[in-house]
TIZAFI-838321 format. One record per residue (C-alpha): residue number from 1; x, y, z. Coordinates in steps of 0.1 Angstrom, whole numbers, always signed. Example, Ala and Ser with C-alpha at 12.3 -4.5 7.8 and 13.67 -1.06 7.14 Angstrom:
REM residues 2
- nr;X;Y;Z
- 1;+123;-45;+78
- 2;+137;-11;+71
This chain:
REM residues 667
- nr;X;Y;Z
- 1;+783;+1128;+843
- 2;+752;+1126;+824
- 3;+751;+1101;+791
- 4;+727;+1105;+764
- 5;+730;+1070;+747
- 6;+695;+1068;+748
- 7;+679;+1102;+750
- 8;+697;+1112;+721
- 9;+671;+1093;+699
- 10;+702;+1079;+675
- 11;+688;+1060;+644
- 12;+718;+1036;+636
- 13;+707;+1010;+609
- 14;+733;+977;+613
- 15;+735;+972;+575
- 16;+771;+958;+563
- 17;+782;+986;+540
- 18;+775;+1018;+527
- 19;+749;+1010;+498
- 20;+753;+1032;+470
- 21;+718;+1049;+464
- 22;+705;+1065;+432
- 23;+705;+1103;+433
- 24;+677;+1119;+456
- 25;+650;+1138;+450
- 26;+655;+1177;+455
- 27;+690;+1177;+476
- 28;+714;+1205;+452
- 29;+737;+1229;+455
- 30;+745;+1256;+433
- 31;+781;+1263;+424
- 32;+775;+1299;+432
- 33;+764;+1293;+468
- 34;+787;+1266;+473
- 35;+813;+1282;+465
- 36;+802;+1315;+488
- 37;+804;+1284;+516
- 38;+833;+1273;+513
- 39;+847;+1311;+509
- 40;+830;+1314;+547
- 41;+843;+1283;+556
- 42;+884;+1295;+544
- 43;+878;+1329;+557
- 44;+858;+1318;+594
- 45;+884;+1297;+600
- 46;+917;+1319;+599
- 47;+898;+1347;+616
- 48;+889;+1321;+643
- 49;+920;+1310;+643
- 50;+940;+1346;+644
- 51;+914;+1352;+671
- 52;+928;+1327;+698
- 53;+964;+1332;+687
- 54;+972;+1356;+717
- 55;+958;+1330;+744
- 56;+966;+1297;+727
- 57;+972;+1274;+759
- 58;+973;+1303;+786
- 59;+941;+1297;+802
- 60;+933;+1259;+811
- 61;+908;+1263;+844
- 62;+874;+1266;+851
- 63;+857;+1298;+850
- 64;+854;+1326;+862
- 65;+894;+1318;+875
- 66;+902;+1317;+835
- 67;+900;+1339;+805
- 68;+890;+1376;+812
- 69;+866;+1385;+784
- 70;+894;+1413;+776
- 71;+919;+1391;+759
- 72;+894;+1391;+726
- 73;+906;+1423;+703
- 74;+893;+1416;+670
- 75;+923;+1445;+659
- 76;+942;+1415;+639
- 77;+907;+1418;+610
- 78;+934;+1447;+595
- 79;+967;+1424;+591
- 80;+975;+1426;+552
- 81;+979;+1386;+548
- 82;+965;+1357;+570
- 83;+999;+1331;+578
- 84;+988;+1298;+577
- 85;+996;+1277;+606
- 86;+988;+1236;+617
- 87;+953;+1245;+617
- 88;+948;+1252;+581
- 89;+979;+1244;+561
- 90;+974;+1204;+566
- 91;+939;+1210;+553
- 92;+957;+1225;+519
- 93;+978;+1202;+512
- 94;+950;+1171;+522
- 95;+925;+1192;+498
- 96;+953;+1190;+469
- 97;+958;+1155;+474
- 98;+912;+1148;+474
- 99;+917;+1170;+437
- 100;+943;+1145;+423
- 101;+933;+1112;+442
- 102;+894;+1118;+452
- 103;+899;+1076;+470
- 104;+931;+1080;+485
- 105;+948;+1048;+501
- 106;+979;+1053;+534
- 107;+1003;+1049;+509
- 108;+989;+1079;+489
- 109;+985;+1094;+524
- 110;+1022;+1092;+531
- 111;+1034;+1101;+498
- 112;+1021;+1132;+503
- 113;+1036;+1140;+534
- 114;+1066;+1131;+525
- 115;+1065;+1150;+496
- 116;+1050;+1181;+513
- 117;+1054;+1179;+554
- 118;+1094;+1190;+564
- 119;+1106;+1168;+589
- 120;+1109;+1189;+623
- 121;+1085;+1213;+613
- 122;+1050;+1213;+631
- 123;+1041;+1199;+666
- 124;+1027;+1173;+687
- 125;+1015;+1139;+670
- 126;+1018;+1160;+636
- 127;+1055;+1161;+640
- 128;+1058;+1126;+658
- 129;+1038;+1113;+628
- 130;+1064;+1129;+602
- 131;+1093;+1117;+623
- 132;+1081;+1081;+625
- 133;+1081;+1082;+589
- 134;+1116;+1088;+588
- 135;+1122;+1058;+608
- 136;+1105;+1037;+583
- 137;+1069;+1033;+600
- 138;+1038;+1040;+575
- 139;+1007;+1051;+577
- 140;+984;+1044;+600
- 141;+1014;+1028;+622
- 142;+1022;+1062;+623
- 143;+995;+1079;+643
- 144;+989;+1050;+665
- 145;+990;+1045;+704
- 146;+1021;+1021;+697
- 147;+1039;+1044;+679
- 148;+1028;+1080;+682
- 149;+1032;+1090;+715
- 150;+1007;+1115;+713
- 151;+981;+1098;+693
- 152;+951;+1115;+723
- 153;+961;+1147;+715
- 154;+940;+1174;+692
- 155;+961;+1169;+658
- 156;+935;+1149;+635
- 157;+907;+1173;+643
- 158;+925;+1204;+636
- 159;+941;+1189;+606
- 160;+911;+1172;+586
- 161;+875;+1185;+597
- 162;+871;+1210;+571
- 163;+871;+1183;+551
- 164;+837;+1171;+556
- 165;+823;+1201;+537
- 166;+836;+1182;+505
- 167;+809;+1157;+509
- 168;+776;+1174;+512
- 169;+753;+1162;+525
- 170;+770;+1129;+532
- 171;+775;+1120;+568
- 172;+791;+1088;+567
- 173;+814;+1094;+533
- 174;+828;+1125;+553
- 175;+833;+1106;+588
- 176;+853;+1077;+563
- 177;+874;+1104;+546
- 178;+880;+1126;+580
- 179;+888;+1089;+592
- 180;+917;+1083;+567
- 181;+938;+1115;+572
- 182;+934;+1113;+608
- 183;+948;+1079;+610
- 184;+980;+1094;+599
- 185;+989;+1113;+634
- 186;+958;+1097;+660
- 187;+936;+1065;+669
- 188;+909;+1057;+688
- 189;+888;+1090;+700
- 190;+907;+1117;+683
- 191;+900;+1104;+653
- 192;+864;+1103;+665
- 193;+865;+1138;+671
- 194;+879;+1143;+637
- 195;+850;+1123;+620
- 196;+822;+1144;+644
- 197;+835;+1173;+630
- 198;+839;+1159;+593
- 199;+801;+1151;+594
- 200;+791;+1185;+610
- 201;+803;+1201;+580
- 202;+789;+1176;+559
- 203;+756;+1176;+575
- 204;+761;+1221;+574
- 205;+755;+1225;+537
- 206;+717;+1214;+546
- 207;+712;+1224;+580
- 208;+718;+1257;+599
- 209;+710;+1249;+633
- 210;+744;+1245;+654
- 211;+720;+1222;+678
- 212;+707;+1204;+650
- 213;+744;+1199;+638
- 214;+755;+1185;+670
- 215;+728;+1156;+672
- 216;+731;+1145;+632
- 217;+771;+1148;+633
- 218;+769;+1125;+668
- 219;+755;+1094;+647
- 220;+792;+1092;+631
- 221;+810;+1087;+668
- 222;+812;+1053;+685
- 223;+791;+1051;+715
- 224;+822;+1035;+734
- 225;+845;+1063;+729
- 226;+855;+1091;+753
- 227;+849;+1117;+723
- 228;+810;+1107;+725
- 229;+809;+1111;+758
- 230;+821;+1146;+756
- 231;+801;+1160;+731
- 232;+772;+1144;+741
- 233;+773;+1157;+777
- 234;+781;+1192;+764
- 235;+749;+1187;+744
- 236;+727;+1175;+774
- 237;+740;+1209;+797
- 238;+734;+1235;+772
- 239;+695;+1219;+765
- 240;+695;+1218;+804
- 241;+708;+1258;+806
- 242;+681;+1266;+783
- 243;+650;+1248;+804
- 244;+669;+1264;+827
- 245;+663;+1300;+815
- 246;+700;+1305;+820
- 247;+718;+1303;+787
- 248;+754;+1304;+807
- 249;+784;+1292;+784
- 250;+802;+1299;+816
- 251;+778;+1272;+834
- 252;+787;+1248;+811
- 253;+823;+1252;+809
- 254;+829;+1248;+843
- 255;+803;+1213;+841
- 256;+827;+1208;+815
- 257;+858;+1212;+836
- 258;+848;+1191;+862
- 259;+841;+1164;+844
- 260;+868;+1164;+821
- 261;+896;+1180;+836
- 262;+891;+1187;+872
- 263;+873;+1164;+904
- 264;+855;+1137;+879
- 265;+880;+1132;+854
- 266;+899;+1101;+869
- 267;+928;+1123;+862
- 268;+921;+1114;+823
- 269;+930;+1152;+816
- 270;+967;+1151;+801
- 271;+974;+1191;+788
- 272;+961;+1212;+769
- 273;+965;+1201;+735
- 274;+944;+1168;+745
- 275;+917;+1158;+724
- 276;+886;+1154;+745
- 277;+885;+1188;+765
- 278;+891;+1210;+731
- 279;+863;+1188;+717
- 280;+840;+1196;+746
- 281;+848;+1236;+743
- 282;+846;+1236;+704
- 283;+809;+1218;+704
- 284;+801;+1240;+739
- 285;+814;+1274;+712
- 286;+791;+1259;+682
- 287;+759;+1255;+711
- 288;+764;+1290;+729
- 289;+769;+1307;+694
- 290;+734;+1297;+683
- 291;+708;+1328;+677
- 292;+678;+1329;+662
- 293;+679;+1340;+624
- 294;+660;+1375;+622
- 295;+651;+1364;+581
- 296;+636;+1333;+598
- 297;+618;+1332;+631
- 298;+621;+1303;+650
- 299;+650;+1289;+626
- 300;+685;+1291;+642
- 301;+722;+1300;+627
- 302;+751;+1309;+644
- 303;+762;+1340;+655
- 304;+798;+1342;+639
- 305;+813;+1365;+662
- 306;+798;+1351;+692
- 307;+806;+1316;+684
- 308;+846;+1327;+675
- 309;+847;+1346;+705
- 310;+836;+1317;+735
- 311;+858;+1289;+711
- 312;+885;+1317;+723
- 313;+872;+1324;+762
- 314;+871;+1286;+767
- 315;+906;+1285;+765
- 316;+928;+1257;+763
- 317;+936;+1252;+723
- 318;+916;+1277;+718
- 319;+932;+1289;+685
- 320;+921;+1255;+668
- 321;+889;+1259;+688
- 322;+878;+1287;+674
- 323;+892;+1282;+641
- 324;+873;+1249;+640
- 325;+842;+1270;+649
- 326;+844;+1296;+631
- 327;+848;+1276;+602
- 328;+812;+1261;+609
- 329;+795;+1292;+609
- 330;+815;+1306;+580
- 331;+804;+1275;+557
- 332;+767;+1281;+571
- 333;+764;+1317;+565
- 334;+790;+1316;+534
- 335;+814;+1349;+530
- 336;+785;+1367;+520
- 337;+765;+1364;+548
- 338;+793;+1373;+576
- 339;+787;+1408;+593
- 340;+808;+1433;+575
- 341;+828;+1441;+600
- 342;+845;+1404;+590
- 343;+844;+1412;+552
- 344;+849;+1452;+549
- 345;+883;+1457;+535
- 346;+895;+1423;+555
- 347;+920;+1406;+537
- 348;+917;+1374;+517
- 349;+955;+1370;+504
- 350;+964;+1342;+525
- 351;+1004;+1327;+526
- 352;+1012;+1287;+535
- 353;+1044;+1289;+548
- 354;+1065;+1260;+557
- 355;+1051;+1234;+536
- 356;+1074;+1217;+509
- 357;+1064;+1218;+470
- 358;+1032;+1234;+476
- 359;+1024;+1274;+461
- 360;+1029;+1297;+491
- 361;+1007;+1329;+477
- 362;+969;+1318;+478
- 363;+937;+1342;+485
- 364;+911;+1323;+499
- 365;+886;+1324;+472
- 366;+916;+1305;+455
- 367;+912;+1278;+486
- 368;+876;+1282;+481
- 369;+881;+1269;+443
- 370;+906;+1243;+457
- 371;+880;+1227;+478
- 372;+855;+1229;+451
- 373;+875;+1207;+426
- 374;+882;+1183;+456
- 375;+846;+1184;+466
- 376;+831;+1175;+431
- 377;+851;+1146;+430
- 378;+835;+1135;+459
- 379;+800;+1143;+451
- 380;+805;+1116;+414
- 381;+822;+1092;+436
- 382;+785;+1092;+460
- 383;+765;+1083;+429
- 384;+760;+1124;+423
- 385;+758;+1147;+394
- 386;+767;+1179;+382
- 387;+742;+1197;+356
- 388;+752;+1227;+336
- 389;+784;+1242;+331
- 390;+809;+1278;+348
- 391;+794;+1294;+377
- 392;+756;+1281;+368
- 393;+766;+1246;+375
- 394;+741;+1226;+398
- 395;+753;+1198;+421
- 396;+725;+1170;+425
- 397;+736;+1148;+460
- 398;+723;+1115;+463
- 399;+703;+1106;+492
- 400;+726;+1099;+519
- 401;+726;+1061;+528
- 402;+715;+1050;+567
- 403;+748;+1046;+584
- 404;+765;+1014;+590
- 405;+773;+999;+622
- 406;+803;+1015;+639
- 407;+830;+1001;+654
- 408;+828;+999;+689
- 409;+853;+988;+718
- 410;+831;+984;+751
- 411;+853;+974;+779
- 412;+854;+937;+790
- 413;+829;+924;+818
- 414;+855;+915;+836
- 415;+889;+901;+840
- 416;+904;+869;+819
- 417;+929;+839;+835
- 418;+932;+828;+864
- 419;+916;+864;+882
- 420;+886;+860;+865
- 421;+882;+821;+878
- 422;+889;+833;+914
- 423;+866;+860;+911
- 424;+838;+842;+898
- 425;+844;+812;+921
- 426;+841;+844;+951
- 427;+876;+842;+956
- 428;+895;+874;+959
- 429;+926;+888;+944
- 430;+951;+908;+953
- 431;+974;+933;+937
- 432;+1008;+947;+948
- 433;+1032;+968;+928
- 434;+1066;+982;+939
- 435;+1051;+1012;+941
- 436;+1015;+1002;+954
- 437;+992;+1031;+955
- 438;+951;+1027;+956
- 439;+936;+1060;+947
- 440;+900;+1045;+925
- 441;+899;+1086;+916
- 442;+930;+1090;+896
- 443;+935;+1063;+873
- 444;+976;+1064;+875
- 445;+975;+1055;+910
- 446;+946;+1031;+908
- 447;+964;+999;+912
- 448;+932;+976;+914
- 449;+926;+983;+876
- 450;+956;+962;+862
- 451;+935;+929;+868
- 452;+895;+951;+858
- 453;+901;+929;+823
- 454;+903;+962;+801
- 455;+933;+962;+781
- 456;+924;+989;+755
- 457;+926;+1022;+765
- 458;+922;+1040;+727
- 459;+888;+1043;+729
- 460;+879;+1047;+771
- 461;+905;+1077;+775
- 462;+920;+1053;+806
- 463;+955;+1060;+815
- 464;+974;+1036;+826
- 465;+990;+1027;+858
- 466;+1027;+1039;+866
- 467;+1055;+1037;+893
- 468;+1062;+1073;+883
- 469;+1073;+1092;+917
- 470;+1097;+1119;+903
- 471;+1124;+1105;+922
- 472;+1155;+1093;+897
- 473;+1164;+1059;+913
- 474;+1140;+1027;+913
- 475;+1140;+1003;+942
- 476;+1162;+973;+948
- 477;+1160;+944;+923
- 478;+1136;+967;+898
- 479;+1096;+979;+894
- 480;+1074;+944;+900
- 481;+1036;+941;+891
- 482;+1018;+913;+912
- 483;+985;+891;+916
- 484;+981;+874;+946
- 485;+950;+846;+939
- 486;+949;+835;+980
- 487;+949;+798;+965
- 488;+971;+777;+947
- 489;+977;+773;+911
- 490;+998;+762;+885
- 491;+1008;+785;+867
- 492;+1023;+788;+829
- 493;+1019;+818;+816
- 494;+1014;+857;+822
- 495;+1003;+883;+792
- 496;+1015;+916;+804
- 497;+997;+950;+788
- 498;+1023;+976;+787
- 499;+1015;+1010;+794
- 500;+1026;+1047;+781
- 501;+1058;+1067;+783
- 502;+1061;+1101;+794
- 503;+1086;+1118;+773
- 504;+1111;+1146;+782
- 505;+1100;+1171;+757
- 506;+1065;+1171;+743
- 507;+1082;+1178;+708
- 508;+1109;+1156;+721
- 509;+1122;+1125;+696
- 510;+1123;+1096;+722
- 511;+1151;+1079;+699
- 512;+1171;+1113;+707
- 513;+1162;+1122;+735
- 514;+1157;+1096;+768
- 515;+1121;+1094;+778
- 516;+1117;+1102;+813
- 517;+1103;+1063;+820
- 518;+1073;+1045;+816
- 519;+1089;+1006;+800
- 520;+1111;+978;+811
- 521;+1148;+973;+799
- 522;+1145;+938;+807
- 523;+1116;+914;+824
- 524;+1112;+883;+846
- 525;+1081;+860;+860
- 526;+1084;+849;+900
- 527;+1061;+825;+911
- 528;+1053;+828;+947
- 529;+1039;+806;+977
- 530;+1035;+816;+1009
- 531;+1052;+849;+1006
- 532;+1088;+838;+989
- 533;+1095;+840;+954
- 534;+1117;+826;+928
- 535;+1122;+830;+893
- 536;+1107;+806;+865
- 537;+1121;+786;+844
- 538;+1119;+781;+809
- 539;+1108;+814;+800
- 540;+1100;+831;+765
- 541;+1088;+863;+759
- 542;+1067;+862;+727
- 543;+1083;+894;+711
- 544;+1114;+910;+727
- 545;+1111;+945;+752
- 546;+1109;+978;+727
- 547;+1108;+1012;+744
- 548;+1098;+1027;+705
- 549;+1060;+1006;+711
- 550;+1041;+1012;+732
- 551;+1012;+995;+749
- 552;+1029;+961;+745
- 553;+1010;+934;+746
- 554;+1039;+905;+754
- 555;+1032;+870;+767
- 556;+1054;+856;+789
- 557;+1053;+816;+785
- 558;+1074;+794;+810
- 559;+1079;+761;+830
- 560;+1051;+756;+850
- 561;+1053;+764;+884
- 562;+1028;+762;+918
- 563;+1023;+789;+937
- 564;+1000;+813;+949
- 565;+1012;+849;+936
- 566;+1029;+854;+904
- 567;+1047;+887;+893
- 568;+1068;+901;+865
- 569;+1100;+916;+876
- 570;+1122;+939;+856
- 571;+1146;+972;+849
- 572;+1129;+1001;+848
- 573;+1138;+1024;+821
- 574;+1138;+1059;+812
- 575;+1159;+1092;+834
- 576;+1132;+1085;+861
- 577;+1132;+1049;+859
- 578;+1100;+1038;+866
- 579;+1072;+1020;+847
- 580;+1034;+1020;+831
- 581;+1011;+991;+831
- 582;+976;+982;+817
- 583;+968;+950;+827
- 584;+982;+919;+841
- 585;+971;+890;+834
- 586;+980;+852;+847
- 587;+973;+820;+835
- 588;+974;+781;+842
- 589;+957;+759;+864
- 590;+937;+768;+898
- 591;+944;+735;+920
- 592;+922;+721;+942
- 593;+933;+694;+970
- 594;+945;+662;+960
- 595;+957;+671;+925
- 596;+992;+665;+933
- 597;+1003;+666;+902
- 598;+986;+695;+886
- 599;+968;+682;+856
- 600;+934;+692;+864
- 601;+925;+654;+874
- 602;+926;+638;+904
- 603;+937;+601;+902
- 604;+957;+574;+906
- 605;+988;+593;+898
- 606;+980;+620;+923
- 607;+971;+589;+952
- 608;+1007;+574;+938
- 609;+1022;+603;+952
- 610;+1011;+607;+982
- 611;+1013;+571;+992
- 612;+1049;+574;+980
- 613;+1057;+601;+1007
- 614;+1029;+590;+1036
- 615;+1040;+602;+1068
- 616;+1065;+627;+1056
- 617;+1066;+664;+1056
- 618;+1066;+671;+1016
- 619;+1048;+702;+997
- 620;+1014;+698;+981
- 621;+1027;+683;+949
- 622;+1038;+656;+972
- 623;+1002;+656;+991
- 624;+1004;+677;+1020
- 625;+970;+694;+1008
- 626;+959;+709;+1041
- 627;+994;+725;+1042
- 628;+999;+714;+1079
- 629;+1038;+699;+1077
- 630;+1026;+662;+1075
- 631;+1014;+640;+1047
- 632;+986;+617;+1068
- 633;+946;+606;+1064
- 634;+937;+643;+1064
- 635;+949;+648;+1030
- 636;+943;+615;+1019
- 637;+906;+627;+1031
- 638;+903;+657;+1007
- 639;+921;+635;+977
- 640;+894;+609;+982
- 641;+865;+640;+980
- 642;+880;+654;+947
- 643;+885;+616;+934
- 644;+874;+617;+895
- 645;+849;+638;+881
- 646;+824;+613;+903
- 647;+831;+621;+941
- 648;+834;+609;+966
- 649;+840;+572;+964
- 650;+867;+552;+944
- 651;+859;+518;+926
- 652;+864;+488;+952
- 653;+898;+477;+934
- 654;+912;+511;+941
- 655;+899;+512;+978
- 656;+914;+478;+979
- 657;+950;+490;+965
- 658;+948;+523;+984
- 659;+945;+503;+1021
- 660;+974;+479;+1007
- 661;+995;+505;+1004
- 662;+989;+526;+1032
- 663;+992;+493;+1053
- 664;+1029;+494;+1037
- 665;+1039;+527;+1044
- 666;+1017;+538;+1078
- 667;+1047;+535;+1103
């Protein structure tokens, strides 16, 4: 796939914080127009979001084998009240919490949910989130990769990006506040999508253009993560359609398809409620839904009903798609500038329903005063003003400050331990599993990648190895994971990287109801030589086995023992019983001939032992170095080569000992 890292043009100024600025020159907003905004921005979004209702999750391929263009019927524009679902009822009750508590910390975050959020009530990493909370875990444990197990999925950005229009103007205060709420249910790229779209809307109360929008809102997402890849390869096939001539959303989609779902993805797609696919096809909606504005040639807007109507043809999630979109082009044109078919005698009584302690009758002019309190809160907290007083008030925005460095996660160079010695040394390594399966395409079955050195997958999109066959019986003895160096070492320690767990329900409590697999019940280390392994001893696991966390990062410490393959051995767990791995990693000492004695010197104590079994048939760490049955001058050869950190030659008084002895003990 194409990357823009470069031909995006990003301007990214490493500065250390956000400085606060004076207020700028000429950047205000009008309480009238705002407030029109965020009336377009209420009403855009539950029209989008009624729009995709009938398809949600029914079409997830490439086109033309997905959505007909018949399953759009705008016939809902006549229902007598919208009914709130996940994709604007978290934004109420986040919007109420901004008007009380403008800097919010988790604790306030989690307050409110458990105030307002019924346990059992929503889906995905929403509900896994409110469940976890239950079990004592808070905020941001609670949308996390080793907690939530489904921290990639689409929940943050569905849940938090109207929020950026509460920060005008302001880019990186909207990513930052986006960035908080989304930590309650996601980490790593989700929440990047959620802070894309925080900054769009941020970047909207100044700027039209959906392109435009695009590129400014990208500065917010970490170069690193799988959500900037997405949006910014969308970006580079539409400009490509249009040199093109072409202006295809249906060309793009399928670009899309393929690179994320279908033949290119390294089987990174998971379902339809992922993150990084309903990313691609909301940005893809905002890009096709751009027209020129007829008040202002050669300026561009969106096309409101165009825009809802691909974020619905794409498919997938398309319901928070083309809510998400809508939204966009509501804020932009404001409820006064929608076509009338979207305004003429369309409802604005809108009802939250499931929510705890929170009013259930609104209209969305009343949201549309809601997010203005919130919003002016957050324009005083950015060094702004408001001037005047009622509807004739006047928001001055400060300038909005270059944007900080962002916190990336670029994947290692290459493996650590003991692999990355033999590597580097041109050694090779090998990898074996109890389930060995080398497909580089897919990366479950891509068995090479548990010693690639890249033990973070919230950022990349990776998914991690797995023994998963769909059978419900493991093989004799347990799953193993194992690295074969071809030399010998002493080894002392292995970290192992756990992977993910595929649960039975994707609603599904794990702590009710059994995952299907993806953990160990229990664990050992065998060290191996020469094809026959046996367990270690001493061995201490530096935090015990919990199939609740996941990713595990446990060390396994023990004895040290030669060998050269190590492996960790253990139960697998779950009603398919089988496991999910990262990375392995092994530690210790890579030996080289004549340390007997594996201290990473060769000396007198290693030439003590072999002189002490000369002639006998004894293992290396009695001196048989050459591995050839016998201890005799050929390994007292390759000692005398490694001798010191001064080869080749011993002092004369240890030449002088060394014949003594051997004289002795030569038969």
């Amino acid at each position: 796939m194409t990357h823009r890292r470069c031909a995006i043009g990003l301007v990214l100024a490493v500065l250390t914080a956000w400085p606060a600025l004076a207020a700028g020159q000429g950047r205000t907003l009008s309480a009238e127009d705002y407030l029109d905004r965020l009336h377009g921005l209420w009403l855009g979004q539950v029209i989008g979001n009624y729009a995709g209702r009938p398809s949600e999750g029914l079409y997830t391929t490439a086109w033309p084998q997905g959505a007909p263009d018949s399953i759009l019927d705008w016939g809902f524009l006549d229902t007598p009240t919208w009914i709130g679902d996940d994709d604007t009822t978290f934004e109420i009750v986040h919007t109420g919490v901004l008007v009380g508590t403008p800097d919010p910390s988790p604790a306030d975050l989690q307050a409110a949910w458990l105030t307002h959020v019924p346990p059992n009530s929503h889906y995905i990493a929403n509900r896994q989130a409110r469940t976890l909370m239950d079990y004592g875990q808070a905020v941001p444990a609670t949308g996390s990769a080793a907690r939530n197990m489904h921290w990639y999925a689409i929940d943050s950005q569905i849940t938090t990006e109207s929020l950026g229009a509460l920060t005008p103007g302001l880019r990186g205060q909207a990513a930052d506040l986006a960035g908080r709420f989304a930590s309650i249910t996601n980490e790593g790229y989700p929440v990047h999508a959620a802070q894309f779209y925080a900054a769009l809307f941020a970047q909207a109360a100044f700027e039209s253009d959906p392109e435009a929008l695009v590129e400014a809102a990208l500065d917010v997402v970490p170069r690193t993560s799988r959500t900037y890849d997405v949006i910014a390869d969308t970006l580079d096939w539409y400009r490509q359609d249009l040199a093109d001539g072409t202006a295809d959303w249906r060309a793009t989609h399928q670009r899309l398809h393929d690179a994320y779902v279908g033949p290119a993805s390294h089987g990174r797609y998971r379902n339809w409620i992922e993150s990084t696919v309903n990313t691609g096809l909301t940005t893809l909606a905002l890009l096709y839904g751009r027209t020129e504005d007829p008040a202002r040639p050669g300026q561009f807007v969106p096309d409101f009903a165009r825009t809802v109507e691909i974020g619905v043809l794409g498919g997938y999630d398309n319901d928070c798609n083309a809510a998400t979109a809508g939204a966009v082009a509501g804020f932009i044109l404001g409820r006064s500038g929608l076509p009338g078919q979207f305004t003429a005698g369309v409802t604005d009584a809108y009802s939250l329903p499931v929510m705890r302690d929170v009013p259930t009758d609104w209209t969305l002019a009343g949201l549309a005063e809601l997010s203005l309190q919130a919003a002016e809160a957050q324009i005083l907290a950015a060094g702004g003003w408001i001037e005047g007083t009622g509807s004739a008030r006047v928001y001055h925005l400060p300038d909005e400050p270059l944007l900080g460095p962002l916190a990336e996660r670029p994947d290692p160079a290459g493996p650590a331990g003991l692999v990355g010695e033999v590597l580097a040394a041109g050694g090779t390594v090998g990898v074996s599993a109890s389930l060995p399966r080398d497909n580089p395409a897919r990366d479950r079955e891509n068995l090479q990648a548990i010693i690639d050195g890249v033990t973070d997958l919230t950022y990349n999109g990776r998914l991690p190895y797995w023994t998963y066959d769909n059978t419900d019986a493991q093989p004799a003895g347990g799953d193993f994971y194992q690295i074969d160096l071809g030399r010998l070492a002493a080894f002392d320690r292995v970290i192992f990287h756990e992977g993910d767990i595929l649960w039975t329900g994707i609603n599904a409590d794990p702590r009710l109801d059994e995952p299907r697999g993806g953990f160990f019940l229990d664990l050992i280390v065998e060290v191996g030589r020469d094809g026959v392994f046996a367990p270690v001893s001493g061995l201490s696991l530096s935090e015990p086995l919990d199939p609740f966390s996941f990713f595990q990062v446990i060390e396994l410490d023990f004895d040290r023992a030669i060998g050269d393959a190590v492996r960790i051995r253990g139960t697998a767990g779950g009603t398919k019983e089988f496991t999910s791995i990262v990375e392995l990693e092994a530690f210790g000492l890579l030996l080289v001939p004549g340390d007997a004695n594996a201290d990473g010197l060769v000396d007198d104590r290693d030439l003590s032992l072999l002189l002490a079994h000369w002639g006998q048939a004894g293992p290396w760490e009695q001196g048989d170095f050459d591995a050839n049955g016998t201890i005799d001058d050929a390994d007292l050869n390759l000692l005398l080569s490694r001798w010191g950190s001064a080869p080749p030659v011993p002092e004369p008084a240890t030449l002088a000992l060394l014949a003594a002895g051997l004289l002795l003990r030569r038969p």
